[in-house]
C-alpha positions in Angstrom: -17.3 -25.4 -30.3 -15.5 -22.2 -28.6 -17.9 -19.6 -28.1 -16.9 -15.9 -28.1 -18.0 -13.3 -25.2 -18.5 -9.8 -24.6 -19.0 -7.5 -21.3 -19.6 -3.8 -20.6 -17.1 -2.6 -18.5 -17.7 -0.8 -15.4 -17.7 2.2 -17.0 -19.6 1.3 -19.9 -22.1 0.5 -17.2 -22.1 4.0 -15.7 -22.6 5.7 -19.0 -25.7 3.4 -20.1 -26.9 4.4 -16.2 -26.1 8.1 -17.0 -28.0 7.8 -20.2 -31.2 5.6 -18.8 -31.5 8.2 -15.9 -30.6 11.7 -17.8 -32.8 10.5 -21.0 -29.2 11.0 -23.2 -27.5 8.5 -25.4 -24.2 6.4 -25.6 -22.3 6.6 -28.8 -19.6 3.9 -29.7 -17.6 5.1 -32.4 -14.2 3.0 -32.5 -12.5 -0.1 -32.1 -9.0 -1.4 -30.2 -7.2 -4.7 -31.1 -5.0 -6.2 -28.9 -2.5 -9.0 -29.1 -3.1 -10.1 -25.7 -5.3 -12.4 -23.8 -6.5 -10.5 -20.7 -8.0 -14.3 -19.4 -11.1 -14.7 -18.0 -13.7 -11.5 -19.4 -16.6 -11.2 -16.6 -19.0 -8.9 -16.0 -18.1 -5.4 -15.0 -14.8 -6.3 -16.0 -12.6 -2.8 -14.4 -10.7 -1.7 -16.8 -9.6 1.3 -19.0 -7.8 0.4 -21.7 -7.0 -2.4 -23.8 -3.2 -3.2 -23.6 -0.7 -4.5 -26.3 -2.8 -2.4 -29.0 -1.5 -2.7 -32.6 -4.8 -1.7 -34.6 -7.3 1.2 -34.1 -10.4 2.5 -36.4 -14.0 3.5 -36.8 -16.5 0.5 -35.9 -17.3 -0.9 -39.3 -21.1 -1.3 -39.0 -24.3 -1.9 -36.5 -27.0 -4.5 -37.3 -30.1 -4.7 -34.8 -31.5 -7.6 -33.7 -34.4 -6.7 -31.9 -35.6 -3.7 -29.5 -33.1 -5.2 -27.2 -30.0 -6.1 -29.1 -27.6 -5.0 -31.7 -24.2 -6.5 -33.3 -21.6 -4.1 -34.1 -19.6 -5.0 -36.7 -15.2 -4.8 -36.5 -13.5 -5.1 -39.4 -9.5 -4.9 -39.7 -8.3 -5.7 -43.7 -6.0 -8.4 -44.4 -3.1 -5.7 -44.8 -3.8 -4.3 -41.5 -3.7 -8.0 -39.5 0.1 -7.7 -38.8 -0.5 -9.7 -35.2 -3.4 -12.0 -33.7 -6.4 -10.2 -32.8 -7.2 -11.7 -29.1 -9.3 -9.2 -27.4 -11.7 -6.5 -28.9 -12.7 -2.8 -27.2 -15.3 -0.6 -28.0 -14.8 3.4 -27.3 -17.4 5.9 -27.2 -16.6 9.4 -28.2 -14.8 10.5 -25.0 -12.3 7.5 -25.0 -14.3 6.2 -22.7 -13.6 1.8 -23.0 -17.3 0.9 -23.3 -17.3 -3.2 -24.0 -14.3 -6.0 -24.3 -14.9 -8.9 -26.8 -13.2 -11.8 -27.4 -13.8 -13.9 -30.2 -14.2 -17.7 -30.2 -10.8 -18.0 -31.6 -7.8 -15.8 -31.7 -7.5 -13.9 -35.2 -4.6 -15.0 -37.0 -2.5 -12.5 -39.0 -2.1 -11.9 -42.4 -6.0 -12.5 -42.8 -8.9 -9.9 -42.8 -10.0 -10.2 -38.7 -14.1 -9.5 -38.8 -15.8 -10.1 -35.8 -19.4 -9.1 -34.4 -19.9 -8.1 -31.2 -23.5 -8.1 -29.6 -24.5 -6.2 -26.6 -28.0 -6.9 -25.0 -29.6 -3.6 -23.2 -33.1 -2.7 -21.5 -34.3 -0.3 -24.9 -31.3 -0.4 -26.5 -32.3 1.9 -29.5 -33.6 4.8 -27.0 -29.9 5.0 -24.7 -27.5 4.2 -28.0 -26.5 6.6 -30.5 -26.4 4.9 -33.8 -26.3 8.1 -36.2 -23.1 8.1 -38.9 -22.3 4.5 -38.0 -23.3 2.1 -40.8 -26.0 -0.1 -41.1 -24.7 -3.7 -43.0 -25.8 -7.5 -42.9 -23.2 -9.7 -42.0 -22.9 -13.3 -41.1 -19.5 -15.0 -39.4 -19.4 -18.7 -39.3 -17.2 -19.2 -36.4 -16.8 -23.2 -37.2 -14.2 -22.3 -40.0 -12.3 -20.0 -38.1 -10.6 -22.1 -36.1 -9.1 -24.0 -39.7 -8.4 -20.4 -40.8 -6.0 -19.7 -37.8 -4.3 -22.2 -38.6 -3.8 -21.8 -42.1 -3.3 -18.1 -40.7 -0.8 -19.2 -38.1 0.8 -21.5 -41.1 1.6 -18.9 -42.9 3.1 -16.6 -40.6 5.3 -18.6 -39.8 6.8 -19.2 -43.5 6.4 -14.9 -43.3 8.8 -15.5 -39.9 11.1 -17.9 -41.7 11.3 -15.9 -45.2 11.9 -12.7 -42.9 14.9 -14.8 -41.1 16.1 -15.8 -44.2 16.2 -12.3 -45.4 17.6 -11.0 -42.5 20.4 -13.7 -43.0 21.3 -13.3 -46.3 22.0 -9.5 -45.9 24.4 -10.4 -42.9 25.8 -12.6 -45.0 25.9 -10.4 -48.1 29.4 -8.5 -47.3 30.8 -12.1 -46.6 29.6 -13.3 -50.3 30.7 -9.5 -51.7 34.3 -10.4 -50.3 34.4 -14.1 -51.4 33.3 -12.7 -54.9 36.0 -10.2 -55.0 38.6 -13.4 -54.0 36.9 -15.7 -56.5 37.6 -13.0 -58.8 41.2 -12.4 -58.2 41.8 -15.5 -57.9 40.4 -15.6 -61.3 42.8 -13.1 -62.8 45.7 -14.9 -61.3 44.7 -18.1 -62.8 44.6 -16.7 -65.9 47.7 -14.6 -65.8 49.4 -17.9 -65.1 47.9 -19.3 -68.2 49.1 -16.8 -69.9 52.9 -17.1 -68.9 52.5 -21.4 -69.2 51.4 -20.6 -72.6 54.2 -17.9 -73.1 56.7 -20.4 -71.7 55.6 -23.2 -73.7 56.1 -21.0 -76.6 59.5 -19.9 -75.4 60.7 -23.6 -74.9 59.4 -24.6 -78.4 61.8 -21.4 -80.0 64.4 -23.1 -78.1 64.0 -26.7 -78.9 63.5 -25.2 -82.6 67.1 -23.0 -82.0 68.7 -25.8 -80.5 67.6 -28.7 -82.9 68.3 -26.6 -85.7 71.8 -26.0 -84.4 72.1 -29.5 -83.9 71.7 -29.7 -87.4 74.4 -27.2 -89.0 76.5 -28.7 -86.0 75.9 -32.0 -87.0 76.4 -31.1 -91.5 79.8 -29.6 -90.4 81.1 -32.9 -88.9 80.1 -34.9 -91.6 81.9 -32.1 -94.0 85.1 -32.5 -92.0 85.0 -36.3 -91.7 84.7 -36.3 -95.8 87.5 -34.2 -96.0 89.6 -36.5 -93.6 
């Protein structure tokens, strides 16, 4: 089974060195997500700044393990997870990048993206700051999140096709607003030449009546004059 990792960057490095050595703490506050696979993580990874972010916010929670580790807990909500969540940073309070985390899997959208991240530190309670960040027990079983990405990854892509779809019909919208309107006219003319049949059957039928009963006076005043002859 994929396994997730996690590294202090350099700099995350020098501020746990700063802390050991001055007696201060280290206070991770908030969380980057990025859509993007930086590759290999490795120790004292040299970096800055996650890129491709699309979600930021306060880390969720903090659970210690022992003297020498602690989980902290990320949490994006289901409404939030507009794109995969690949790789995770933690911030302290000056912006400083202080860990990257991947998870086993990629985080697929449309699906709440909660993932612990555990750092392991020589007296990690005296050199990290854990005041105002919430205390919470958790438990991730990473064996169903592999079938949830792709359930996730399902439906994104009926979101993609419905969005297509969408996007489609409203191009086509003027074209079926136009046809309408010619359906329609074509409609009226139909009927106006309904009308003018139906007019002109009436009309023949007056003269078929005029005619045949013209015919008929026509036809008494012949048999008048032949009696008469």
């Amino acid at each position: 089974m994929a396994e997730g990792k996690t590294v202090i960057t350099l700099n995350g490095i020098k501020a746990l060195t700063l802390a050991t050595t001055l007696g201060k703490q280290v206070k991770p506050v908030y969380f980057k997500v990025s859509d993007q696979d930086i590759g290999d993580i490795y120790p004292g990874i040299d970096i800055s700044d996650l890129p491709s972010v699309w979600y930021q916010n306060k880390i969720s929670g903090v659970i210690p393990v022992n003297d020498h580790t602690v989980e902290f807990i990320l949490d994006v909500p289901p409404d939030k997870a507009t794109k995969y969540g690949k790789t995770f940073g933690l911030y302290l309070e000056d912006g400083t990048l202080f860990a990257v985390a991947k998870p086993p899997y990629p985080f697929p959208p449309l699906m709440r993206q909660r993932f612990k991240v555990q750092f392991v530190w020589q007296q990690i309670q005296a050199v990290m700051n854990f005041e105002e960040i919430p205390f919470y027990e958790f438990d991730q079983d990473t064996a169903t999140l592999q079938g949830f990405s792709i359930f996730g990854k399902a439906l994104l892509e009926d979101a993609l096709k419905l969005s297509l779809i969408e996007g489609k019909l409203k191009e086509l919208e003027p074209q079926i607003v136009e046809n309408q309107r010619d359906i329609n006219t074509l409609k009226g003319q139909l009927e106006g030449l309904k009308q003018e049949l139906f007019n002109l059957k009436v009309a023949v039928f007056d003269a078929v009546s005029l005619l045949g009963k013209a015919i008929l006076e026509l036809s008494q005043k012949v048999s008048l004059l032949g009696g008469k002859l």
